[in-house]
C-alpha positions as CSV (number, residue, x, y, z in Angstrom):
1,X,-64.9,99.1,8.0
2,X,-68.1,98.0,9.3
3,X,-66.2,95.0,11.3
4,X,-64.7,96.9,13.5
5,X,-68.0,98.2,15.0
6,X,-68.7,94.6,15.8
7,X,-67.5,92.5,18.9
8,X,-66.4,89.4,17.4
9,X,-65.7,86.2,18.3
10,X,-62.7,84.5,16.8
11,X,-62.4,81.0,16.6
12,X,-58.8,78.9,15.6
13,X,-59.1,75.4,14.5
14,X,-55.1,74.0,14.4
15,X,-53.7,71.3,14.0
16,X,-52.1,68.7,11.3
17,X,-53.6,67.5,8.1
18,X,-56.4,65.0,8.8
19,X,-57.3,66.4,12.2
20,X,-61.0,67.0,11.6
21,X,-60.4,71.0,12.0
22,X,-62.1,71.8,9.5
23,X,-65.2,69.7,9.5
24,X,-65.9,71.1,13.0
25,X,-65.4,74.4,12.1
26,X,-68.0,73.5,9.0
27,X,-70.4,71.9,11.6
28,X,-71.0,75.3,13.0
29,X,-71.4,76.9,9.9
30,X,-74.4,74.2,9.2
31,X,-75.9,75.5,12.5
32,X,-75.7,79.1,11.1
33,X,-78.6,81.5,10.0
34,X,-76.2,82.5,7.5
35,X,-72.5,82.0,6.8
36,X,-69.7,81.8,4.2
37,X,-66.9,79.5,3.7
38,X,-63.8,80.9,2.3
39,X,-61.1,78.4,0.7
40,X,-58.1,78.9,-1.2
41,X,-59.0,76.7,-4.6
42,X,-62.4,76.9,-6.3
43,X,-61.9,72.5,-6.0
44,X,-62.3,73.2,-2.0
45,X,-65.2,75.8,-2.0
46,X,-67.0,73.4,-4.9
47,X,-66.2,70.8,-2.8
48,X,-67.8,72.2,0.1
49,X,-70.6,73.3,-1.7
50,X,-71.7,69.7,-2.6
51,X,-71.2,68.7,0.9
52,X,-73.8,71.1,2.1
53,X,-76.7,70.6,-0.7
54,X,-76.3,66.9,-0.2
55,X,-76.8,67.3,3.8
56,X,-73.0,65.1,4.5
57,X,-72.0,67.6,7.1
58,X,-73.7,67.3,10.4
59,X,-74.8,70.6,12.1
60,X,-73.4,71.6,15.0
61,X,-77.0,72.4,16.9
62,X,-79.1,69.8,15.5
63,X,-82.7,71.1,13.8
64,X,-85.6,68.7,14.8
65,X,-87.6,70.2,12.7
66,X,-85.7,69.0,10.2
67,X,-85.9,65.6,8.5
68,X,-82.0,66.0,6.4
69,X,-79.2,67.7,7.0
70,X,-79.1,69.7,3.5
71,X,-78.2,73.7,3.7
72,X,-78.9,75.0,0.5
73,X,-75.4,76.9,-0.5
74,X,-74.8,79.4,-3.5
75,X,-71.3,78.8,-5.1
76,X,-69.1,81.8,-5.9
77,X,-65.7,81.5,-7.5
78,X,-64.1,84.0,-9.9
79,X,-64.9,82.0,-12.7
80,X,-68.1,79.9,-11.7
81,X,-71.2,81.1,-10.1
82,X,-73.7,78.5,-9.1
83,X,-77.1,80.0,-7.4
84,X,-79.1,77.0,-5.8
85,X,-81.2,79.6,-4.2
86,X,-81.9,83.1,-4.1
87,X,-82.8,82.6,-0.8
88,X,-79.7,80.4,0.1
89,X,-78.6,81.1,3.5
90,X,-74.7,79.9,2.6
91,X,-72.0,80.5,0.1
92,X,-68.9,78.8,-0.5
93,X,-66.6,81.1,-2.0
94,X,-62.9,81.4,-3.1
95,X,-61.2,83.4,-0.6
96,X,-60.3,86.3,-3.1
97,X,-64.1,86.5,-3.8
98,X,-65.7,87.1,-0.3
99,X,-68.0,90.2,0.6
100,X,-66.7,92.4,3.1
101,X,-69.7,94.3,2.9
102,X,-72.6,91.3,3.6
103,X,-73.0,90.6,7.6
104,X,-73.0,86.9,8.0
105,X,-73.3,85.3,11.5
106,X,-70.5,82.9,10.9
107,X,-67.7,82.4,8.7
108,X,-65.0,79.9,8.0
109,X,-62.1,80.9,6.5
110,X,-59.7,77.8,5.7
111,X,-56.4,77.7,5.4
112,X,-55.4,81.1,7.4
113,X,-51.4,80.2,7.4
114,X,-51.5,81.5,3.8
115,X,-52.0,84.5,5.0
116,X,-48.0,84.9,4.9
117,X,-47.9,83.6,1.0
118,X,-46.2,86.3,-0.9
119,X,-48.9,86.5,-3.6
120,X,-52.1,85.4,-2.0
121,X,-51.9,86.1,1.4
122,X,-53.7,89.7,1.3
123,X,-56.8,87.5,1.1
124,X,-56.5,86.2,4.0
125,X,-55.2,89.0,6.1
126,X,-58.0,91.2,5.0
127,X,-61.1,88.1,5.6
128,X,-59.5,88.0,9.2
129,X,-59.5,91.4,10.2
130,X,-62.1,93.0,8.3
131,X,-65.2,90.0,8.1
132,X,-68.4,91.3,9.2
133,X,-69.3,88.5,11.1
134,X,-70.3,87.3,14.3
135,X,-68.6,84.3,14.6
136,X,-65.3,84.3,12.6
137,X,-63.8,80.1,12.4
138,X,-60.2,79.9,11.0
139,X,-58.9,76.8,10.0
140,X,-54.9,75.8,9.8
141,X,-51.8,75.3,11.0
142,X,-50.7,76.2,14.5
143,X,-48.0,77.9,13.1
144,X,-50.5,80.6,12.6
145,X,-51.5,81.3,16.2
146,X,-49.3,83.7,17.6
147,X,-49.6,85.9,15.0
148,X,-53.3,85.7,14.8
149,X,-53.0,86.9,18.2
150,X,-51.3,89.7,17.9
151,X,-53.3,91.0,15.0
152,X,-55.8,90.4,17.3
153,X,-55.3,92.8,19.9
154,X,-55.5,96.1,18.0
155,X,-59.2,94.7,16.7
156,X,-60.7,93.9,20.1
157,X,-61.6,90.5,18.9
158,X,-62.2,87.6,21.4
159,X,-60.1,84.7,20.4
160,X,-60.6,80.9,21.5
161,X,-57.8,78.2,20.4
162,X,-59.1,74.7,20.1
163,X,-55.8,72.2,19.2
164,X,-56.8,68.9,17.3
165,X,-54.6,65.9,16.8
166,X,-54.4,63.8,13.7
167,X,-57.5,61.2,13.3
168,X,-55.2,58.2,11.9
169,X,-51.6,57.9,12.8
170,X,-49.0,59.1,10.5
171,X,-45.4,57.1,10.2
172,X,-42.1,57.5,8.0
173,X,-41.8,53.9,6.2
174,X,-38.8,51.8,7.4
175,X,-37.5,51.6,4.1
176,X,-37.2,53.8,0.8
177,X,-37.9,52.8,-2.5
178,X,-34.2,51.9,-2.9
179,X,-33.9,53.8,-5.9
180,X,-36.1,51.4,-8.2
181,X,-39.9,52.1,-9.5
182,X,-40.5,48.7,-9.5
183,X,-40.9,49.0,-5.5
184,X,-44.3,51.3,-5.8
185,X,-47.4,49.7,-4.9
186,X,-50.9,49.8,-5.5
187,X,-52.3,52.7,-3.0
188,X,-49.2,54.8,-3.3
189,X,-49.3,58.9,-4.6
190,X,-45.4,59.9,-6.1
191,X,-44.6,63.3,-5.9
192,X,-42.3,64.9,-7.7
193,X,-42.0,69.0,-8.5
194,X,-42.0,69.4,-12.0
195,X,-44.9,69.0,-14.8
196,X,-42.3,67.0,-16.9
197,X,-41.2,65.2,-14.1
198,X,-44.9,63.7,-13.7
199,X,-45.1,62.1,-17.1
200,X,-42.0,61.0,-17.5
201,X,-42.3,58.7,-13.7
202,X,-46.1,58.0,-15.1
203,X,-44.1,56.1,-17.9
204,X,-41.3,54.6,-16.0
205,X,-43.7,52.9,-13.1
206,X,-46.1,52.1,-15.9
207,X,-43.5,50.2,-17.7
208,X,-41.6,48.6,-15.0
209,X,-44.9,48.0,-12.8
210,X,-47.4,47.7,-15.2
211,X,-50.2,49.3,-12.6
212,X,-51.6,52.1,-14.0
213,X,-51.1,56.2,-13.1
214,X,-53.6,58.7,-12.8
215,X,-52.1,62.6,-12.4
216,X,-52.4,65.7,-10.9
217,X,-50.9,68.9,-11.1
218,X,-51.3,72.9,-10.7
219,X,-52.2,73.7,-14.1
220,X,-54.4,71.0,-14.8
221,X,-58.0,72.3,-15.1
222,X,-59.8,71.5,-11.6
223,X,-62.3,69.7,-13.4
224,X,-60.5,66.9,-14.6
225,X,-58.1,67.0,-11.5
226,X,-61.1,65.9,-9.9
227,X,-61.5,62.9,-12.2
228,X,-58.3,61.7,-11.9
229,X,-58.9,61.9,-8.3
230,X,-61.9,59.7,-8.7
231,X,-60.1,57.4,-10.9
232,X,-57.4,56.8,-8.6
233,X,-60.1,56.5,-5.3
234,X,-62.3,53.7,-7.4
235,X,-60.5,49.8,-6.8
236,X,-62.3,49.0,-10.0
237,X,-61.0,52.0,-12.4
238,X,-57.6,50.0,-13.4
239,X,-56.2,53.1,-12.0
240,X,-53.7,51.9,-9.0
241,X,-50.9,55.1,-8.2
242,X,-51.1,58.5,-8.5
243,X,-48.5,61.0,-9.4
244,X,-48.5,64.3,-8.7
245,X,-47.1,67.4,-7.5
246,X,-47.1,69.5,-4.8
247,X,-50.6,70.2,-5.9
248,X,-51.9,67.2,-4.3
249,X,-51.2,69.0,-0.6
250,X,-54.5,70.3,-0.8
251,X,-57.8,70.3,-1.9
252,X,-58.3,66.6,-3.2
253,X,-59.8,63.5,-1.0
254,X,-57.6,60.8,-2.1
255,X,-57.4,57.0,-0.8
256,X,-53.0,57.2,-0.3
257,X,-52.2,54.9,1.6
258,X,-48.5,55.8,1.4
259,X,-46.8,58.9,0.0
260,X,-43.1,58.6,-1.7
261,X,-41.3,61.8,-2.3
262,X,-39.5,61.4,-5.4
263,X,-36.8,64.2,-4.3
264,X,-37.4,66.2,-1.3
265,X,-35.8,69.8,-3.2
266,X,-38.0,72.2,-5.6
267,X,-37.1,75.0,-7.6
268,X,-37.7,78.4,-5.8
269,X,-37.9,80.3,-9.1
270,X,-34.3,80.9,-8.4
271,X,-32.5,77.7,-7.1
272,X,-32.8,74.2,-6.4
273,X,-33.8,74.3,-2.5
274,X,-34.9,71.8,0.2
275,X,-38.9,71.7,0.7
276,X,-40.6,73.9,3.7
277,X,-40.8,71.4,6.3
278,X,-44.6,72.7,6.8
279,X,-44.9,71.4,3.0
280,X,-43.4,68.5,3.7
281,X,-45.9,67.7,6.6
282,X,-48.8,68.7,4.2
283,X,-47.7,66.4,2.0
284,X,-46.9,63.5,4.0
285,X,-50.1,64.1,5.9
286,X,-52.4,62.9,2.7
287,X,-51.7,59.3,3.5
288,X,-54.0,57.5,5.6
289,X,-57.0,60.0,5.5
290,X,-59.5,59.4,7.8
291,X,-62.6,57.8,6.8
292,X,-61.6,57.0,3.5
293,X,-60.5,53.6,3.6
294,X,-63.1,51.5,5.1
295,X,-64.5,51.9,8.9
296,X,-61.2,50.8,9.8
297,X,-58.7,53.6,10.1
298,X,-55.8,53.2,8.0
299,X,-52.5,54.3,9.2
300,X,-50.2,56.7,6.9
301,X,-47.1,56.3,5.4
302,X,-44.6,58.3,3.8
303,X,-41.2,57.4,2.2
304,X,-38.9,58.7,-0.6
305,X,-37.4,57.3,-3.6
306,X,-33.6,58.1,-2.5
307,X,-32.4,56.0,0.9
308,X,-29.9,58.8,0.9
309,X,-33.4,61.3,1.8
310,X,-35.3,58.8,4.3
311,X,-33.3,60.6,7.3
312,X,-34.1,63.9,5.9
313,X,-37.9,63.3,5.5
314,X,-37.9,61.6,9.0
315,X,-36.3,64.5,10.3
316,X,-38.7,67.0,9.0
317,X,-41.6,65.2,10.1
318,X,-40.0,65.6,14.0
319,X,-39.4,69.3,13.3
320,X,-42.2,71.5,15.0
321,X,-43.3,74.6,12.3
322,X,-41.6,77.7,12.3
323,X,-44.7,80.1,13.8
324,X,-45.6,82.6,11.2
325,X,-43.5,86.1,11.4
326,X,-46.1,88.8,9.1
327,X,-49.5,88.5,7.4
328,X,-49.5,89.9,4.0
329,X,-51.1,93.4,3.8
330,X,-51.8,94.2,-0.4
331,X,-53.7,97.3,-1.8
332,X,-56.7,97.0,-2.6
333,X,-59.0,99.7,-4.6
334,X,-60.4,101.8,-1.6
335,X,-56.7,102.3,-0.7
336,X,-55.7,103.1,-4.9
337,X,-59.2,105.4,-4.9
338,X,-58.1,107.5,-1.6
339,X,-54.5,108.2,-2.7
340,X,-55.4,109.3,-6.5
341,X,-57.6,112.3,-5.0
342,X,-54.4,113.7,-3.8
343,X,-52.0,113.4,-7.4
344,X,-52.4,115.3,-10.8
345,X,-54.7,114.1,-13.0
346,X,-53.1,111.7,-15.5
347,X,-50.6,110.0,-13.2
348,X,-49.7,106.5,-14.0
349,X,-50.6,103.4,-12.4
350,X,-46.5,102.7,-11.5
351,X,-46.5,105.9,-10.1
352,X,-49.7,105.6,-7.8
353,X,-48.0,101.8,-6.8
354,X,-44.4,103.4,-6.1
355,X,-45.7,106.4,-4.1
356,X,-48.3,103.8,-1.9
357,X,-45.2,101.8,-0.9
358,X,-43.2,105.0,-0.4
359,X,-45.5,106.2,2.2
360,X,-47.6,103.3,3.2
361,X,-47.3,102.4,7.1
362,X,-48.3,99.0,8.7
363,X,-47.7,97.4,12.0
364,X,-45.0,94.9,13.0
365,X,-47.4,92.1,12.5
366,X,-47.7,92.7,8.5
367,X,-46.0,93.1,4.9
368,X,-46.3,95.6,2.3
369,X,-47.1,93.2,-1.0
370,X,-46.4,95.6,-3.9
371,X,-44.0,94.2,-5.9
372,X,-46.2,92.5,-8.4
373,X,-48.2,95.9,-8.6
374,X,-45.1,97.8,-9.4
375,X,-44.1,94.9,-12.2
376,X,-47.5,94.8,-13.3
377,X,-48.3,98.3,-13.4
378,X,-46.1,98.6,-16.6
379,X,-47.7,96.8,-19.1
380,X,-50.7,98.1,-18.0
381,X,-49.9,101.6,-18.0
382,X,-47.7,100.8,-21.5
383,X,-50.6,99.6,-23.6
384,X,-54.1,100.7,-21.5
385,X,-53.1,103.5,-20.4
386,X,-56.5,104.9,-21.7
387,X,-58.3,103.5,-19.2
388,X,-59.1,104.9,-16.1
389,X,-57.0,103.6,-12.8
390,X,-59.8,102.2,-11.2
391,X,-60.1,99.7,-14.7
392,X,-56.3,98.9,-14.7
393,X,-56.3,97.7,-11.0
394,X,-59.1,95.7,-11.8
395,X,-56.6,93.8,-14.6
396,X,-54.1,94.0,-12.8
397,X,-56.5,92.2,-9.9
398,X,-57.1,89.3,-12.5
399,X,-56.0,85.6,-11.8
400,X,-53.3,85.6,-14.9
401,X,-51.8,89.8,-14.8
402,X,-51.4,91.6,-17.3
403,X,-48.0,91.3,-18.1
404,X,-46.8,87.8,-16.5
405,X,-44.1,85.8,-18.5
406,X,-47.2,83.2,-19.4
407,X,-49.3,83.1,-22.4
408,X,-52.4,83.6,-20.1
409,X,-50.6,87.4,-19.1
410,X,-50.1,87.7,-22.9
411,X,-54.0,86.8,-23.5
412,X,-54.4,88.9,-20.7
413,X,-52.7,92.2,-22.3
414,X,-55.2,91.3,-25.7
415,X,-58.1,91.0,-23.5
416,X,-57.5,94.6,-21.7
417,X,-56.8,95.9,-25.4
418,X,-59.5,94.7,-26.1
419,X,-62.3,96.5,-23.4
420,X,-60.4,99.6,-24.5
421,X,-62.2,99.4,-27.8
422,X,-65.2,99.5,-26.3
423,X,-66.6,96.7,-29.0
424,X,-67.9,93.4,-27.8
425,X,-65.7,90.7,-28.2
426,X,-65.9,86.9,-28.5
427,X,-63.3,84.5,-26.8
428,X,-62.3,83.1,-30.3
429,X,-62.0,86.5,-31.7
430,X,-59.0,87.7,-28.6
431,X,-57.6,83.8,-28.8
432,X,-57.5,83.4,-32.7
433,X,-54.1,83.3,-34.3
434,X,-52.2,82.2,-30.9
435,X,-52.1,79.0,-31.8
436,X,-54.3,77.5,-29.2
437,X,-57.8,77.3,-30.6
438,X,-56.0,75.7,-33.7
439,X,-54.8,73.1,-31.6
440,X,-58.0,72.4,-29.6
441,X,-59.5,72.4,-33.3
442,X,-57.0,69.5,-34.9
443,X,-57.2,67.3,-31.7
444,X,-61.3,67.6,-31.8
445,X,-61.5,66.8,-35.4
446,X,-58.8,63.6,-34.6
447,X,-61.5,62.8,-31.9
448,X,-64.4,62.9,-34.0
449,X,-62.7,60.9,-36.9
450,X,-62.4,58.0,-34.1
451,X,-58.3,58.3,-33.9
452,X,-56.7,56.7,-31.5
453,X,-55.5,59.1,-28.2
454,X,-52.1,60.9,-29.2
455,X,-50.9,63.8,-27.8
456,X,-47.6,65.1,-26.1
457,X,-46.5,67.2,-23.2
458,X,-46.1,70.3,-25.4
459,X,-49.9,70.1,-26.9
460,X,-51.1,69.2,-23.0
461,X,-49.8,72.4,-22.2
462,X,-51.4,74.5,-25.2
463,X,-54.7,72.9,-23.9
464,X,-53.8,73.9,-20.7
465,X,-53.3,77.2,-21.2
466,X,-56.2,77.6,-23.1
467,X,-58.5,76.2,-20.7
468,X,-57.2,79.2,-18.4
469,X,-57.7,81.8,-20.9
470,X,-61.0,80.9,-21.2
471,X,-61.6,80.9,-17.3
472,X,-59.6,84.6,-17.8
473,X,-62.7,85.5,-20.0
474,X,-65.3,84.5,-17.9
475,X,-63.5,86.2,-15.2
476,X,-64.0,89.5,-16.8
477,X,-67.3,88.5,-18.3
478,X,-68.2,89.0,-14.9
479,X,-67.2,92.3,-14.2
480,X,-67.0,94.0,-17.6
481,X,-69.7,92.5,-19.2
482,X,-70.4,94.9,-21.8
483,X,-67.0,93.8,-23.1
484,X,-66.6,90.1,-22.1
485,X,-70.2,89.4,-23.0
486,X,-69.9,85.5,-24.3
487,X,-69.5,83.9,-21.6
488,X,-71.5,81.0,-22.6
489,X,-70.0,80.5,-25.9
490,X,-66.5,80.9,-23.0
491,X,-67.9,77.9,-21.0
492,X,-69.0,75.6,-23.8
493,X,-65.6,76.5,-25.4
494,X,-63.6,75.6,-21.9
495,X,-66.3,71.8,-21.7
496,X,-64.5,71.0,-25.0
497,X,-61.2,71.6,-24.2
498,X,-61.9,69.5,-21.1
499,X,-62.6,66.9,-23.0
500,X,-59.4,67.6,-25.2
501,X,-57.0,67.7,-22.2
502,X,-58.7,64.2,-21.2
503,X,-58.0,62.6,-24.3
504,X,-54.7,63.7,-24.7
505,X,-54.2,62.3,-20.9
506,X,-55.4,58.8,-22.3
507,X,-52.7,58.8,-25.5
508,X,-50.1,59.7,-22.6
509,X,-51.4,56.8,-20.8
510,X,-51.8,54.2,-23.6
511,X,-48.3,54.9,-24.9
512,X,-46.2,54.1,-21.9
513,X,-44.9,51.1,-23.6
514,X,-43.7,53.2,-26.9
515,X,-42.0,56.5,-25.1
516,X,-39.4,54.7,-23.0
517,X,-36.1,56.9,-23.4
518,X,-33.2,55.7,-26.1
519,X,-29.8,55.5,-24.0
520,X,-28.2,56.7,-27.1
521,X,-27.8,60.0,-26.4
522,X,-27.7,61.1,-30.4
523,X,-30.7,59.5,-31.1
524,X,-32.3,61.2,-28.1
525,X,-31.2,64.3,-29.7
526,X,-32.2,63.7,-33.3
527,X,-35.6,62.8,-32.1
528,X,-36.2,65.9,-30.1
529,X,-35.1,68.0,-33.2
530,X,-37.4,66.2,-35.2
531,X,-40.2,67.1,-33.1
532,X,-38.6,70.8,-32.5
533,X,-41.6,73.1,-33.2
534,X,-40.7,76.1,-35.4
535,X,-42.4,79.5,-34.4
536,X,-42.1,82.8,-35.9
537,X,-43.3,86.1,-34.0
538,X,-45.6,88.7,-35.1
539,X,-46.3,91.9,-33.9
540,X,-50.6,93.0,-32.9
541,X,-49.9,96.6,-32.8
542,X,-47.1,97.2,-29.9
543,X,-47.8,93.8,-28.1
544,X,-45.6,90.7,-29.5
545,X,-47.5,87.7,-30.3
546,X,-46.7,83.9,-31.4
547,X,-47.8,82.3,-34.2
548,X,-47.1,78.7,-34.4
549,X,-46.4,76.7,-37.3
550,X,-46.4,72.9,-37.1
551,X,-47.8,71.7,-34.0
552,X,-48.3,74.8,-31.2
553,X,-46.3,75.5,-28.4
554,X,-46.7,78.2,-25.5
555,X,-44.1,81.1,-26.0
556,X,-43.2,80.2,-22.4
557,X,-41.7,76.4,-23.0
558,X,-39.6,78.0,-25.8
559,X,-36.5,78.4,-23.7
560,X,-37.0,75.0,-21.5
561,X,-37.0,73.2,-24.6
562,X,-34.8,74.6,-26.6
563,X,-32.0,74.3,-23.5
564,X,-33.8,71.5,-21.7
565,X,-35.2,69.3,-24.0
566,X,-32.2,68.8,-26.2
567,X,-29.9,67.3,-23.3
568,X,-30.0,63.4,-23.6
569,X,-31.8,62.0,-20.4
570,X,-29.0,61.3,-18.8
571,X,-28.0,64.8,-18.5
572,X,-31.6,65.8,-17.1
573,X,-32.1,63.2,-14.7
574,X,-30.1,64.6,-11.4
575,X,-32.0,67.9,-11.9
576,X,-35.4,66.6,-13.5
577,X,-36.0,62.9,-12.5
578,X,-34.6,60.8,-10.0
């Protein structure tokens, strides 16, 4: 590890949301000979990458031989690669896709608390202790200081602290929303926890405001996340709220002036439970950005929808963060390469993953992340196992695993089937017969014909997961080309479905006034069975497929609607919608 021959200096930006942290740390990073910046979503590092080619940040050394403050940057994202110049002396990157290798002079890694996230955090842990670079700048919470500095001492590493406070004050609104829609104003972003739960408050304040909602949300494609964003940021779009999810903590510059939370609880993956309170700060803290309303800084508010959860939300915003207990240590292939030399030849990848945690060693200050390795490692050792280890880790390494409950691990599986044949292979040719090029197909030829917008949440989501299948492929296009090697035909494919996804957003949008619920709860039912997609299954050698008849639907909203769905509104709304 060619970092720890270096004497590094470490530098912590902390503080809240809207504290300038991050722009200072990217001031020095302007000044560098060469640098990186490291970010958790491929919106931040594109984001960041504009900033520099158009000369917005200011460096922290001033050039006077220089008439602009433009620093040509490269992009690099798993699934994008943008070279400005070879000779480029910056590169904004995802986190997961930054060189170890390259010495840089300095480096900005953002967002270093998620270096405890469960599935992520590796990333983080690894561009903090093993960078090779000079000047190392991490960006985040406080919470993430002591720990940092305990890592710290086994490396040698100088570390510097510098605190910020927020730029524009940050308040907990008076009142709630009383428990009526028709109290949200222009300026305001609702956030609510659930993809369903989005649309269905788009068409309540819709119909009992009439202003108009643009969204945001996880799976949407970044692309068009960012266009709602500039929708909802231009006075003249027609476009007055947003609502999103928690989605909207990060990585989007959006004029709120005051944040409700339409519940303050979100499903873990196995209960209901109240939000983090650092999520809840993160949240709140996306009111009021500075510099984005006007010279004048605007104040930020934050509310709920529930008077009942105003004491709760003003209580969280009091509470200091918890400080970070362990950074996330995951395997990566140098670790999977040293251990095989000591097995039998033609052990599997779940044996390699169960021995590692069996006799991997780490220090107080970190975690062993193996579990999705061990649950992964089964499908791939199930229906690849012809492929070496080395090619397994790098699918199970991909951003949708093999093997995930999720029609992009499903693709996933196809894809890896797929490189074991050895043939090159289109994106069309893995994705025909799952339903989701057909659907991209009927809604372009409804768009060509001139129909008006249409669509509902089920064939949003099909587009949805298509547009990530297609990022899946140009993923592996760029690291098993030979295989993956369309990647054009992948990214004019993905521009269409973008397109697609944003006409189905309108018909959402321009039916408001037709989709309000029926009280009756019978006709509720009878209307959902009308729409009820029927779906057979079919088997592609071992691996089970779906084939959709009708209109598509992902094999992963199957269950939701089948036990969801068909509950009269009423029934839904404690758990869904408030």
């Amino acid at each position: 590890m060619e970092a720890r021959g270096l004497k590094r200096k470490i530098i912590m930006h902390v503080g809240p949301t809207n504290s300038g942290k991050t722009y200072n740390a990217l001031r020095a990073l302007a000044s560098a000979e060469s640098g990186y910046y490291a970010g958790p979503l491929r919106l931040l590092a594109q984001e960041i990458w504009e900033r520099f080619n158009r000369g917005t940040i200011e460096p922290l050394i001033p050039n006077p031989t220089k008439s602009s403050n433009v620093v040509p940057c490269n992009l690099i994202t798993g699934e994008d690669r943008r070279e400005v110049s070879p000779d480029a002396r910056l590169q904004s990157c995802t986190i997961e896709m930054l060189t170890l290798l390259q010495r840089f002079h300095v480096g900005v890694v953002d967002e270093i608390q998620m270096m405890a996230d469960r599935d992520r955090g590796g990333s983080w842990t690894f561009a903090l202790i093993a960078s090779n670079v000079r000047e190392l700048h991490l960006c985040g919470e406080e919470t993430a200081v002591p720990l940092v500095r305990s890592m710290l001492k086994e490396t040698g590493d100088d570390l510097t602290v510098k605190y910020y406070k927020r730029l524009t004050p940050m308040h907990v609104d008076t009142e709630s929303l009383n428990g009526n829609w028709a109290n949200v104003r222009k300026g305001d972003c609702v956030v609510t926890f659930s993809r369903d739960g989005i649309f269905a408050l788009k068409r309540q304040i819709e119909a009992v405001t009439g202003l108009r909602c643009a969204v945001a949300y996880g799976r949407l494609p970044p692309e068009i996340r960012s266009e709602q964003a500039a929708l909802f940021n231009d006075p003249d779009s027609g476009y007055d709220v947003m609502v999103a999810s928690d989605a909207v903590g990060m990585g989007l510059n959006l004029k709120i002036k005051r944040i409700v939370f339409a519940m303050l609880h979100k499903f873990n993956g196995a209960e209901r439970a109240p939000l983090p309170i650092s999520q809840v700060k993160q949240i709140a803290g996306r009111a009021g950005r500075y510099g984005l309303h006007g010279d004048t800084p605007s104040p930020g508010l934050a509310t709920t929808f529930y008077p009942a959860d105003l004491p709760w939300l003003k209580h969280a915003i009091d509470q200091p963060n918890k400080p970070l207990q362990r950074a996330i240590r995951s395997f990566v292939l140098d670790d999977i390469r040293k251990f095989i030399y000591l097995l039998p030849e033609g052990v599997s990848l779940r044996e390699i993953s169960d021995l590692l945690l069996a006799c991997a060693r780490v220090g107080k200050e970190y975690t062993l992340a193996g579990g999705s390795l061990n649950d992964a490692s089964i499908v791939l050792d199930q229906y690849i196992r012809e492929l070496s280890v080395e090619e397994r880790f790098l699918f199970w390494l991909s951003p949708h695993a093999c093997g995930k409950s999720t029609p992009e691990g499903a693709v996933s599986v196809l894809f890896a089937q797929a490189h074991v044949r050895g043939d090159p292979i289109t994106p069309t040719q893995c994705l025909a017969g799952t339903g989701m090029l057909e659907t991209h197909a009927s809604i372009k030829a409804k768009m060509l014909s001139g129909d008006p917008p249409r669509a509902s949440g089920y064939i949003l989501n099909l587009l949805e997961s298509l547009h990530k299948c297609l990022e899946l492929y140009i993923w592996y296009a760029y690291r098993l080309p030979s295989t993956f090697a369309y990647a054009r035909e992948a990214v004019a494919l993905q521009k269409e479905v973008q397109s697609s996804i944003e006409w189905g957003l309108q018909g959402i949008a321009e039916r408001r006034a037709l989709n309000r619920v029926p009280h009756d709860a019978k006709a509720w039912q009878q209307k959902r069975q009308d729409e009820k997609i029927e779906f057979t299954n079919r088997s592609i050698g071992s691996q089970t497929v779906t084939d959709f008849s009708s209109t598509p639907q992902p094999p992963s909203l199957v269950k939701m609607f089948n036990k969801d769905l068909m509950r009269p509104p009423r029934a839904r709304r404690a758990s869904r919608v408030p």
